[in-house]
Backbone bond lengths (Angstrom), bond angles and torsions (degrees), N, CA, C in turn:
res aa  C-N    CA-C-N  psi(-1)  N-CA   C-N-CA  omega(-1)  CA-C   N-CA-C  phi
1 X - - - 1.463 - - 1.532 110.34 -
2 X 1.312 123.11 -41.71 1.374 124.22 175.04 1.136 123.17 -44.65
3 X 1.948 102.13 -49.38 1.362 128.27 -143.72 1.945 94.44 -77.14
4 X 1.480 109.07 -32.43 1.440 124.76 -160.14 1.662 86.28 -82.33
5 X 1.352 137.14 -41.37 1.429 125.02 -169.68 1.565 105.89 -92.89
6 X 1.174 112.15 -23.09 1.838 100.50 159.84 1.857 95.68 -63.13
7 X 0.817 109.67 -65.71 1.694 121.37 -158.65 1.839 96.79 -32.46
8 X 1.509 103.32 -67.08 1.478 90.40 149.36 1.289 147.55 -55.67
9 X 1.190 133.41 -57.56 1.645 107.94 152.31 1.509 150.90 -18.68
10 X 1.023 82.51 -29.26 1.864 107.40 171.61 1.085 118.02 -95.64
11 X 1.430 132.88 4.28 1.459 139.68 -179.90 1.262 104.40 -119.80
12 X 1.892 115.85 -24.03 1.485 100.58 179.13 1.149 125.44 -90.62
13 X 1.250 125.78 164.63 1.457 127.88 -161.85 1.841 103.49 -80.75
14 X 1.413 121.06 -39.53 1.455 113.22 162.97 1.679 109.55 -91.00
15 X 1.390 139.99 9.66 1.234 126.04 167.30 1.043 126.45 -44.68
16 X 1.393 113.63 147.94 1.729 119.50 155.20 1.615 113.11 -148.08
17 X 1.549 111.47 174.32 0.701 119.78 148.80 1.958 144.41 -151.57
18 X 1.140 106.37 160.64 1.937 90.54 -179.70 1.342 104.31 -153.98
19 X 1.329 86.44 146.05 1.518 102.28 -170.78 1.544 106.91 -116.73
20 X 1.588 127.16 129.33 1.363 100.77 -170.06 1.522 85.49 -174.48
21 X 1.177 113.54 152.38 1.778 123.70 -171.60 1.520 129.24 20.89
22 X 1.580 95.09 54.26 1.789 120.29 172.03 1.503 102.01 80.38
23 X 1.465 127.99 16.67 1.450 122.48 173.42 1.778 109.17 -137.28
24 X 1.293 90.35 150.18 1.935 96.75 -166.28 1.742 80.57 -121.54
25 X 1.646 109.02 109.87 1.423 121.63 156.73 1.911 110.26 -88.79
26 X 0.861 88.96 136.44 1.674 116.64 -176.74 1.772 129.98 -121.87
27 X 1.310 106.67 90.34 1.546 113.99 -172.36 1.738 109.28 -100.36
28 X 1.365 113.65 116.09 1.474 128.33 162.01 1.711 103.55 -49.55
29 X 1.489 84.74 -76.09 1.762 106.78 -173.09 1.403 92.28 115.10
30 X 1.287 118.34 37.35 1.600 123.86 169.73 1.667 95.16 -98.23
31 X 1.095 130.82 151.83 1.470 123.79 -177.05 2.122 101.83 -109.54
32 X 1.387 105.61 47.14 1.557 111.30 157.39 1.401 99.00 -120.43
33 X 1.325 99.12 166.85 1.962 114.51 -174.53 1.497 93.60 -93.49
34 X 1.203 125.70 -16.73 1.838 117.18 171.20 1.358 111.66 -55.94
35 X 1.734 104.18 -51.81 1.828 97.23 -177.54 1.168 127.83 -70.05
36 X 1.598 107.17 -23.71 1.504 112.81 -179.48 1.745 112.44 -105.86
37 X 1.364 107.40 92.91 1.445 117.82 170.43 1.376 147.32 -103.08
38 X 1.388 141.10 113.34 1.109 134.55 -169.28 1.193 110.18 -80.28
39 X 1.572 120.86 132.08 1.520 122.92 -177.74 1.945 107.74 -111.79
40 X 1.304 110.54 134.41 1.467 97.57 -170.47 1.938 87.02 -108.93
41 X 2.011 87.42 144.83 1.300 92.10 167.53 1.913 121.62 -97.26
42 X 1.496 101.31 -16.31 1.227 106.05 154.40 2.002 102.49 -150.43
43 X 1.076 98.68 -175.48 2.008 130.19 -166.97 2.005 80.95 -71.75
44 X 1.643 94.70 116.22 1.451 95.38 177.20 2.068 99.58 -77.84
45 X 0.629 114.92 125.26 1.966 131.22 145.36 1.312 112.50 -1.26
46 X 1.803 110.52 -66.72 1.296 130.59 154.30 1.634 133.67 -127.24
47 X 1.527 92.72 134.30 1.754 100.04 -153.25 1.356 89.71 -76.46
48 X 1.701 127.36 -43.44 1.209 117.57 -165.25 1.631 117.53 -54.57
49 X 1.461 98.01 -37.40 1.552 94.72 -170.43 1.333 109.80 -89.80
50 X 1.383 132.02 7.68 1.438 133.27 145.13 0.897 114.63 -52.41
51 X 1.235 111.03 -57.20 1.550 112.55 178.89 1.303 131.33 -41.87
52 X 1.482 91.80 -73.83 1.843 114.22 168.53 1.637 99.65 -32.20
53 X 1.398 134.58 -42.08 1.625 146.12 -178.51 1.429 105.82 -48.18
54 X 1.743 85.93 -50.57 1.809 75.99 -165.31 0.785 101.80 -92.42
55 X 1.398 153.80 -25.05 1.261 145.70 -170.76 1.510 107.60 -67.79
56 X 1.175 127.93 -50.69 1.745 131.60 167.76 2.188 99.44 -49.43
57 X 1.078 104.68 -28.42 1.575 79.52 -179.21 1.818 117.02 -98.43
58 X 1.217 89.69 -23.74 1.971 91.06 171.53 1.897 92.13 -73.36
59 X 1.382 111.45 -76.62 1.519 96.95 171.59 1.471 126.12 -0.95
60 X 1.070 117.00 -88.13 1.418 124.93 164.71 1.370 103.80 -16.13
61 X 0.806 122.24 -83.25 1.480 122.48 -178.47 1.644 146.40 -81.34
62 X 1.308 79.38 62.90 1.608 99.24 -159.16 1.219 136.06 93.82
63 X 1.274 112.19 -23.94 1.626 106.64 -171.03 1.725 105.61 111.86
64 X 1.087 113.04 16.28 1.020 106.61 -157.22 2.003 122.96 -81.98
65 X 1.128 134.59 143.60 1.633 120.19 -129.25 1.379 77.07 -96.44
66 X 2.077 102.71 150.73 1.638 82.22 150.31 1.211 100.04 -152.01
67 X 1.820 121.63 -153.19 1.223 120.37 175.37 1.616 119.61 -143.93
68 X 1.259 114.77 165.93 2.012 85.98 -179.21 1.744 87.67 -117.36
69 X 1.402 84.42 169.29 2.135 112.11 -160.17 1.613 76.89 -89.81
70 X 1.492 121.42 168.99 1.003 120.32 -177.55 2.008 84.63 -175.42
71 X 1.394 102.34 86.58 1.568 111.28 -160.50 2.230 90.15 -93.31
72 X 1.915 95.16 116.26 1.638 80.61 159.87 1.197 112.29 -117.94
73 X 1.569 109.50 136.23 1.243 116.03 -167.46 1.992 98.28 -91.04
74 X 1.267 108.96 161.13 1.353 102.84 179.83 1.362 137.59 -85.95
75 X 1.453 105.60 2.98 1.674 123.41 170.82 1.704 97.42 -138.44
76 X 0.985 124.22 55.79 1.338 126.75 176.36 1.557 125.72 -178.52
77 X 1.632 115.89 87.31 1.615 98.48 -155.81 1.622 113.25 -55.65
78 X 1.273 96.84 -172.35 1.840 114.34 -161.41 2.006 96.73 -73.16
79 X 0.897 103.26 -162.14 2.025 102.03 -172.83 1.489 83.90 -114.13
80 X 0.699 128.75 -36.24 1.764 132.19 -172.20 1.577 120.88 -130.51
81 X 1.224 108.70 121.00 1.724 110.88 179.45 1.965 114.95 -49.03
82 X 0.926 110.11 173.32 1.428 103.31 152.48 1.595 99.52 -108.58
83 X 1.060 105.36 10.80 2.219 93.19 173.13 1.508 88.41 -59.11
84 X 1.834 101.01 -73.39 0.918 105.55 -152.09 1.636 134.98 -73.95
85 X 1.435 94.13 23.53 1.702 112.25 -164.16 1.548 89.58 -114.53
86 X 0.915 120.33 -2.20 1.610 131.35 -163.41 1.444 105.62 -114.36
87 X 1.597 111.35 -27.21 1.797 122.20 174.23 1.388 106.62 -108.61
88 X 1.479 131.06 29.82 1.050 119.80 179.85 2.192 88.88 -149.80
89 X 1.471 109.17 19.87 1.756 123.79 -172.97 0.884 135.31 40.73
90 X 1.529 113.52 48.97 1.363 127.46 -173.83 1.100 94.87 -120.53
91 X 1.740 128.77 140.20 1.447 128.78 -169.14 1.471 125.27 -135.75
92 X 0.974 137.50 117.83 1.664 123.03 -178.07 1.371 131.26 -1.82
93 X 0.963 122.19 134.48 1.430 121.57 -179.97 1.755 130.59 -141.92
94 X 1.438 81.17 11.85 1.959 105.70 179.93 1.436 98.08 121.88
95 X 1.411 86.51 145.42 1.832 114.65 176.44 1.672 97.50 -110.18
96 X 1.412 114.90 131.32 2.052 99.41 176.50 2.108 83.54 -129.08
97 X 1.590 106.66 143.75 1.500 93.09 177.99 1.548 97.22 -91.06
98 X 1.576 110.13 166.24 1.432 128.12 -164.51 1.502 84.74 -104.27
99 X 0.973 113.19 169.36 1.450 134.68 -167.53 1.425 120.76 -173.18
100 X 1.935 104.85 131.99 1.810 102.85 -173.41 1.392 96.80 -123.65
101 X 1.402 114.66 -171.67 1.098 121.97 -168.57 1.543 101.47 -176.45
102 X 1.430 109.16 129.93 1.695 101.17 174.10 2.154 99.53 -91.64
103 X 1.370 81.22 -175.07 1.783 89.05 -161.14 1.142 104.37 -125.32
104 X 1.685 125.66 45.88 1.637 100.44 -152.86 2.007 81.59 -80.33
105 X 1.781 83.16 -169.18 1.588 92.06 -157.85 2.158 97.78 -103.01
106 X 1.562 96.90 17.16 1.478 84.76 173.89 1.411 107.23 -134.56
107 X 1.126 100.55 55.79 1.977 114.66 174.33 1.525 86.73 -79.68
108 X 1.877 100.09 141.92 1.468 113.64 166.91 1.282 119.46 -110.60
109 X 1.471 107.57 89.70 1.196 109.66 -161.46 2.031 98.55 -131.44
110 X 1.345 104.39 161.28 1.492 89.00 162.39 1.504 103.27 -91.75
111 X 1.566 100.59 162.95 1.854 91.64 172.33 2.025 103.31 -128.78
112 X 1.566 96.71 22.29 1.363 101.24 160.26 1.360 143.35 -130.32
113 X 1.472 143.18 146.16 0.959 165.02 -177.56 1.231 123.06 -77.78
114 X 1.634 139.15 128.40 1.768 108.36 -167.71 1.814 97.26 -98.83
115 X 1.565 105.80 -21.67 1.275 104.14 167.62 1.186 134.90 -78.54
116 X 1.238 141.88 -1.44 1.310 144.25 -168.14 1.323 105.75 -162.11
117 X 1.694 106.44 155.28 1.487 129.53 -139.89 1.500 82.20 -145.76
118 X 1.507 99.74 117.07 2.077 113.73 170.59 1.335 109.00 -118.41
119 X 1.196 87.45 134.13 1.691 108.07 -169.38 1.604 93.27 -116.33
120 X 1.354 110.95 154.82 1.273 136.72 146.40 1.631 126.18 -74.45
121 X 1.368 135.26 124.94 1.221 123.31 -167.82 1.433 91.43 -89.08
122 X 1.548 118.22 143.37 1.036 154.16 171.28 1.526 138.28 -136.87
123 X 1.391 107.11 -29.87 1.527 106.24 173.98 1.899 102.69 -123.30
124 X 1.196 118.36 -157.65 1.566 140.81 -174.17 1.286 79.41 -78.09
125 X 1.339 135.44 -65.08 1.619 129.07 -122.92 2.290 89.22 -73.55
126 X 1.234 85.66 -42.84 2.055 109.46 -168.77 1.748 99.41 -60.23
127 X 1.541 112.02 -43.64 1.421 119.98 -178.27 1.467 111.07 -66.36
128 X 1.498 104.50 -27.05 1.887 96.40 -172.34 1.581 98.71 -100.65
129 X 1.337 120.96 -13.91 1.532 116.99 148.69 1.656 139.66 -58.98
130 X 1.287 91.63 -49.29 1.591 101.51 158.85 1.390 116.53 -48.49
131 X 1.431 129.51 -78.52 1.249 148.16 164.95 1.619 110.58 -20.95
132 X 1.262 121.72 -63.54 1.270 134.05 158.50 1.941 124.58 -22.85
133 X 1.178 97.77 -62.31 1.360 125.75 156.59 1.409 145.75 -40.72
134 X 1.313 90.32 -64.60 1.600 115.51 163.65 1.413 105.90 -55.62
135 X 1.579 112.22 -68.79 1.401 94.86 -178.16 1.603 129.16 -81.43
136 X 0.879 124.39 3.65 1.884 136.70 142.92 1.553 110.21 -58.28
137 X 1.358 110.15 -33.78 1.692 102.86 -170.59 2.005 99.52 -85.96
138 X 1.694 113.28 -11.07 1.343 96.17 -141.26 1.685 98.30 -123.52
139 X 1.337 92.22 -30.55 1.872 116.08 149.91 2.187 85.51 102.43
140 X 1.303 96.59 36.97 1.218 88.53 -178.77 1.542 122.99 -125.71
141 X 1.383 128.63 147.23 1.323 120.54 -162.13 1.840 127.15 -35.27
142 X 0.807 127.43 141.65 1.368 119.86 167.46 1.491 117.34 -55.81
143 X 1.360 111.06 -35.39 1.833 104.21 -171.73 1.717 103.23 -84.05
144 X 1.352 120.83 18.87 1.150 119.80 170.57 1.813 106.56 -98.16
145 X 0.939 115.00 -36.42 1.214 133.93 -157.10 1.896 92.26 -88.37
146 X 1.164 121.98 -18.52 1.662 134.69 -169.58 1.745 76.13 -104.60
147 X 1.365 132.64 -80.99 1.405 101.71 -161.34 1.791 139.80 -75.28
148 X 1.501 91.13 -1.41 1.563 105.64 170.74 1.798 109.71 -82.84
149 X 1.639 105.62 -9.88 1.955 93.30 -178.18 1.565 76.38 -152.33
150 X 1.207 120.80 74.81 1.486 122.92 161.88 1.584 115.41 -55.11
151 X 1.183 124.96 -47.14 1.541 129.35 178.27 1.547 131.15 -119.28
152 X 1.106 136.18 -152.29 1.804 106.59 149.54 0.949 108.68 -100.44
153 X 1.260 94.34 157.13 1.964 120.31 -164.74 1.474 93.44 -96.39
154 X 2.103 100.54 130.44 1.541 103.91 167.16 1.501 113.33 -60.83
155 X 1.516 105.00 -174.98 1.370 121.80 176.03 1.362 135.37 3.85
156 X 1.595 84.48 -83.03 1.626 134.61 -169.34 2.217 95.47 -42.55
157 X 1.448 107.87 -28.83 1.535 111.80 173.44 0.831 96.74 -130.19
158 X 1.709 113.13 149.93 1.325 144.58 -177.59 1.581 96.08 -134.88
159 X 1.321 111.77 112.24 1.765 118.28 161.41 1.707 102.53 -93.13
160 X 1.024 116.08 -179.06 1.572 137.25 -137.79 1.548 100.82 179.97
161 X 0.913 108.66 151.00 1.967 136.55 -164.11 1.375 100.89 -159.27
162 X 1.252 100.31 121.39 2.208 105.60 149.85 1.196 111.18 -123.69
163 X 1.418 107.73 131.03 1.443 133.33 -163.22 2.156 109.25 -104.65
164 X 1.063 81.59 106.63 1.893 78.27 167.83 1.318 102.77 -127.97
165 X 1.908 90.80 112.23 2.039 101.16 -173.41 0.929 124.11 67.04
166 X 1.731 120.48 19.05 1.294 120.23 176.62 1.362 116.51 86.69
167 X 1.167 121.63 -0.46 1.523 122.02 171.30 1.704 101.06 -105.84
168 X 1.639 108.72 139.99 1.247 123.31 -178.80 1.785 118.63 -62.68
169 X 1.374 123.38 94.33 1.374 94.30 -164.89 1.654 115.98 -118.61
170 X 1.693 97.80 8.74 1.956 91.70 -179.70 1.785 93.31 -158.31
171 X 1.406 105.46 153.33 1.092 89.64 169.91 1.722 107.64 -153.67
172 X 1.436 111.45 173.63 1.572 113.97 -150.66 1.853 94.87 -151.63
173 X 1.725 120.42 156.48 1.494 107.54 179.84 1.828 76.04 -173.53
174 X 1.450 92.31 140.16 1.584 111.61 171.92 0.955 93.88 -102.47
175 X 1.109 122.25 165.61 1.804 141.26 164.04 1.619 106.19 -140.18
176 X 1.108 120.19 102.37 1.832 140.95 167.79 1.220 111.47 -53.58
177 X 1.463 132.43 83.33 1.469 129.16 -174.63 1.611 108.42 -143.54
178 X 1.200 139.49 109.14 1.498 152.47 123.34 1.697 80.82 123.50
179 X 1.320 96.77 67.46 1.943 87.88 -179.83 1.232 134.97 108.27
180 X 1.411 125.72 -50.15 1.318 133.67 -125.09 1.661 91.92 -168.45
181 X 1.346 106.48 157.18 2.028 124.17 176.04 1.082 98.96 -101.27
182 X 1.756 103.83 128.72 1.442 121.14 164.34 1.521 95.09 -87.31
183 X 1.340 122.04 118.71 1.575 107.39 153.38 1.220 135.02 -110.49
184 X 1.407 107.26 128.31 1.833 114.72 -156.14 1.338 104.88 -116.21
185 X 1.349 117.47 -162.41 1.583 125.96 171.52 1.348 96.51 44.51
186 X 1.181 149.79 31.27 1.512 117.95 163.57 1.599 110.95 -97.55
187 X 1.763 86.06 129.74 1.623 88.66 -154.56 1.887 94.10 -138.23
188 X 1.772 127.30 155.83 1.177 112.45 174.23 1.365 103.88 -135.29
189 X 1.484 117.90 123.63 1.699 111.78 177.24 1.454 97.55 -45.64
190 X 1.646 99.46 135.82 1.571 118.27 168.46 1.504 123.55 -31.25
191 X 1.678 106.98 -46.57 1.677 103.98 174.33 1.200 115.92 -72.36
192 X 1.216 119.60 1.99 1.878 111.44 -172.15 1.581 94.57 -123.38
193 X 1.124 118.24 35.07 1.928 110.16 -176.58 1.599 87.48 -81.26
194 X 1.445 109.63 -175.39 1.174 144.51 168.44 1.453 105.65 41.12
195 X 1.611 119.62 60.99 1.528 94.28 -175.02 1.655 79.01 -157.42
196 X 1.121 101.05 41.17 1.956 93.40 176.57 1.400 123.10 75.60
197 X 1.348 98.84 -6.90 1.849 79.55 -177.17 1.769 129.14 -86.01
198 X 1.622 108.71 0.14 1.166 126.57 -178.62 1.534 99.13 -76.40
199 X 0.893 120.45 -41.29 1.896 146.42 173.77 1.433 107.58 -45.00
200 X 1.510 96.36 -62.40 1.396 122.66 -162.07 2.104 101.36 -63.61
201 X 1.132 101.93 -48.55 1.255 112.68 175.89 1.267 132.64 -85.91
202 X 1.521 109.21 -10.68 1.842 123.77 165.61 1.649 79.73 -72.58
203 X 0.837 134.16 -100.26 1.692 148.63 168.88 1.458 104.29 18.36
204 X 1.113 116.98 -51.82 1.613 111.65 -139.96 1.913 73.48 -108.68
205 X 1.274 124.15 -54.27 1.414 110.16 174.01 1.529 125.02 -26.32
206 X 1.454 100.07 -68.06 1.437 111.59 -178.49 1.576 119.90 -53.87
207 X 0.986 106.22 -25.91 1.525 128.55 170.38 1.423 118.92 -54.68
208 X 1.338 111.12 -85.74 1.249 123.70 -172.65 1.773 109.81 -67.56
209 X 1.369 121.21 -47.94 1.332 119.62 176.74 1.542 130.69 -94.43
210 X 1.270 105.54 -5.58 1.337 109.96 161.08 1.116 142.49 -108.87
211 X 1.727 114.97 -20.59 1.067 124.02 169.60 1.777 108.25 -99.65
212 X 1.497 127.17 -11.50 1.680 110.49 136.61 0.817 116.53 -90.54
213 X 1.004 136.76 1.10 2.393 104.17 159.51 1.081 104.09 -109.05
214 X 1.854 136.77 19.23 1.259 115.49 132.09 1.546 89.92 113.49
215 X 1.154 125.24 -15.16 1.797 127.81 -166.82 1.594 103.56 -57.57
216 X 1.121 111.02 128.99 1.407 103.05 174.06 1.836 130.37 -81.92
217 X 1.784 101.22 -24.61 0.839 102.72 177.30 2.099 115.81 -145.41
218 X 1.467 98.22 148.73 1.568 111.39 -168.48 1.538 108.32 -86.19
219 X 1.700 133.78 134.58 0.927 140.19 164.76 1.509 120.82 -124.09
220 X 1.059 107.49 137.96 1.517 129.16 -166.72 1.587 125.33 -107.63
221 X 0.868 131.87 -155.32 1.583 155.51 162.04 1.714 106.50 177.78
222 X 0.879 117.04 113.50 1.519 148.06 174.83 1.514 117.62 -93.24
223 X 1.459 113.09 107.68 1.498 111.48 161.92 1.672 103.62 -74.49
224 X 1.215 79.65 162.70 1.562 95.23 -170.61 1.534 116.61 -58.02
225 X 1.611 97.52 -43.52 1.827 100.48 179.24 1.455 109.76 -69.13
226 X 1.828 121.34 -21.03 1.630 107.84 170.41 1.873 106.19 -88.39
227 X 0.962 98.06 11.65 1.799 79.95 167.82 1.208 132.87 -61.69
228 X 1.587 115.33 -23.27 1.799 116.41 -178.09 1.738 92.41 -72.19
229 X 1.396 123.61 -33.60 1.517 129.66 -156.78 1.906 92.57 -70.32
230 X 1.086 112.21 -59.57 1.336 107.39 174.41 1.390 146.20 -61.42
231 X 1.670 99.23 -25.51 1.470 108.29 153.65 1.466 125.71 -58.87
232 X 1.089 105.50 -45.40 1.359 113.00 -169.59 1.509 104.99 -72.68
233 X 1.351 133.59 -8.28 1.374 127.05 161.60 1.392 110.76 -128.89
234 X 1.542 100.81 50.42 1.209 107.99 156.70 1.714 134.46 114.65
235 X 1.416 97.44 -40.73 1.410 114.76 -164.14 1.398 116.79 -53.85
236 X 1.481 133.88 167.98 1.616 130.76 -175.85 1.084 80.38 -147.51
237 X 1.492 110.15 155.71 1.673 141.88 164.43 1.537 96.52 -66.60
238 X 1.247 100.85 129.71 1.487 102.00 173.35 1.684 103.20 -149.53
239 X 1.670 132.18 23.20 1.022 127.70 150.23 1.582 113.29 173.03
240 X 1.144 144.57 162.40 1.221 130.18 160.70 1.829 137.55 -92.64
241 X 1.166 140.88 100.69 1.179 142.90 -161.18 1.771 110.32 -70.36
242 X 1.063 109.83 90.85 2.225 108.47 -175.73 1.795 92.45 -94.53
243 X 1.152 94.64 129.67 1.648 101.00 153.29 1.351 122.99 -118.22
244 X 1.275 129.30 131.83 1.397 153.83 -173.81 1.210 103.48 -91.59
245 X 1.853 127.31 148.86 1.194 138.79 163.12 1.341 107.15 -164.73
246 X 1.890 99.85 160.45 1.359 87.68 -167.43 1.584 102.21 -98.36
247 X 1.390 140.83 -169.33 1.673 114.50 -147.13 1.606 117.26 -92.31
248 X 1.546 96.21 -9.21 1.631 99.70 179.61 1.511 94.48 -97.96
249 X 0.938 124.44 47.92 1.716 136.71 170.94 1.633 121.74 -151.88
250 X 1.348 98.68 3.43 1.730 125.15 169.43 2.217 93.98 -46.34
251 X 1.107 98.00 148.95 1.428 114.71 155.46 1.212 116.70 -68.49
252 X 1.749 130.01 150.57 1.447 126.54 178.40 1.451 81.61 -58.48
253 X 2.036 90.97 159.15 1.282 94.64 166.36 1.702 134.68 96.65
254 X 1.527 98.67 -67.28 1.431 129.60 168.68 1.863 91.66 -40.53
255 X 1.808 128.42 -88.52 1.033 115.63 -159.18 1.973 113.13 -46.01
256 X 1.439 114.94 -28.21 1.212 96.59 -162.96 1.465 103.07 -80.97
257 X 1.116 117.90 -9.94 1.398 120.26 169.89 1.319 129.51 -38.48
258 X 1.941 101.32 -59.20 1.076 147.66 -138.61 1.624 79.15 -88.41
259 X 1.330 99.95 -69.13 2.161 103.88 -172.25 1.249 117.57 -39.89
C-alpha cells in the first residue's frame, strides 16, 4: 500500500515525498487527506511533534489535507494507540479490512463475462477511458483522476477497463510492489453494479498480472459492502487499515455523523 502511493507521487506533476523520523509522508497534490498519507514505520516518542512534521510538509505545498495510515496487524499491536492520537486531536476517519489472497495458477474459476470486453490500457485513447470510469465508479471529480495518472503508468501498474458496447463502464489496476499485487481502483459505474463485472475483473486481474509476473500472492483493501465479493473469490483478513485526521480534515459527512 505504501509502495503504490509513493509509486504515485512520483508520477504526479505536484508530488512528493519524505521520509524522516520512522514516518514516510506522501503528497499526490490532490487536495483530499485519502491521497495524501502518512505511513509510520514505528510509534513516534512524540505525537505532537509528528504532527507539527506533517503539517510543515503538506503546508509547503499548498495546504494540502491529509491523514496518517495506522495499519493493525492481527498478532501485532498498531505503532500508535488511538488513546494517544485522540490526546494529541486527531480522530477516526474509517477502518477498511486488508485482504490477501494466494494466486496459484489452477483456480477453477471462469474468468469470463458474455457482456463485457476488458482491455488493458495501453494507449491515450484506453487512458482517457480508464480515467473516465474511475471517476463515474467513485463519484469523484475528473481532474482528480487526470492528476493521480497524468501520463501512462510504467510497468510496476497495470489499469484495466470493462467495456459494455463500447462504453467504458468499470475499472481495476494492480500495482507490482515488494512481491505481490496490490489491487486497487476496482470500481463499477452505478448503472452497471450487481451484474458480475466486479468478479469479472477481480478474475481477469489476477489472471493476466499475477499469474505472468509470477506474484504469488493478491492484496486488497475491501470496503465493507464488497466483502461478500471478495470472499467468494477467495480473500482472508489479513489486517486492519484505520485512518486518522485532524478534524478540519474529517471526510464530507464524517463531522455530521460524529454530532
Amino acid at each position: 500500500m505504501r509502495e503504490a502511493f509513493r509509486f504515485l507521487a512520483r508520477g504526479a506533476a505536484e508530488g512528493a515525498i519524505l521520509e524522516v523520523d520512522g514516518a514516510c509522508h506522501v503528497a499526490t497534490g490532490v487536495p483530499n487527506a485519502f491521497f495524501n498519507p502518512v505511513f509510520l514505520y514505528r510509534s513516534p516518542d512524540d505525537v505532537e511533534g509528528f504532527q507539527r512534521r506533517a503539517r510543515a510538509f503538506y503546508e509547503a505545498r499548498g495546504g494540502l489535507p491529509w491523514s496518517l495510515i495506522v495499519i493493525r496487524e492481527q498478532d501485532n499491536p498498531p505503532h500508535v494507540t488511538e488513546e494517544r492520537l485522540r490526546d494529541a486531536g486527531m480522530v477516526p476517519a474509517g477502518i477498511v479490512p486488508l485482504l490477501i489472497r494466494p494466486t496459484p495458477r489452477d483456480a477453477d474459476w471462469p474468468r469470463f463475462h458474455p457482456d463485457i470486453t476488458i482491455e488493458r490500457v495501453e494507449d491515450r485513447d484506453s487512458l482517457s477511458d480508464h480515467r473516465e470510469a474511475l471517476a463515474e465508479s467513485f463519484g469523484i471529480p475528473g481532474y482528480v483522476t487526470d492528476l493521480l495518472i497524468p501520463e501512462m503508468p510504467p510497468p510496476p501498474l497495470r489499469l484495466y477497463v470493462a467495456y459494455i458496447a463500447g462504453d467504458p463502464v468499470a475499472t481495476a489496476a494492480i500495482f507490482e510492489g515488494a512481491g505481490i499485487a496490490g489491487l486497487y481502483n476496482l470500481g463499477v459505474h452505478p448503472t452497471y453494479r450487481r451484474r458480475g463485472i466486479g468478479s469479472a475483473l477481480i478474475r481477469h486481474a489476477l489472471d493476466e498480472a499475477c499469474w505472468e509476473c509470477g506474484l504469488s500472492e493478491c492484496a486488497t483493501q475491501a470496503p465493507r459492502l464488497a466483502l461478500p465479493l471478495f470472499r467468494r473469490l477467495g480473500f482472508r483478513p489479513l489486517a486492519l487499515c484505520a485512518r486518522y485526521v485532524e478534524p478540519q480534515h474529517l471526510p464530507l459527512g464524517e463531522s455530521k455523523k460524529r454530532g
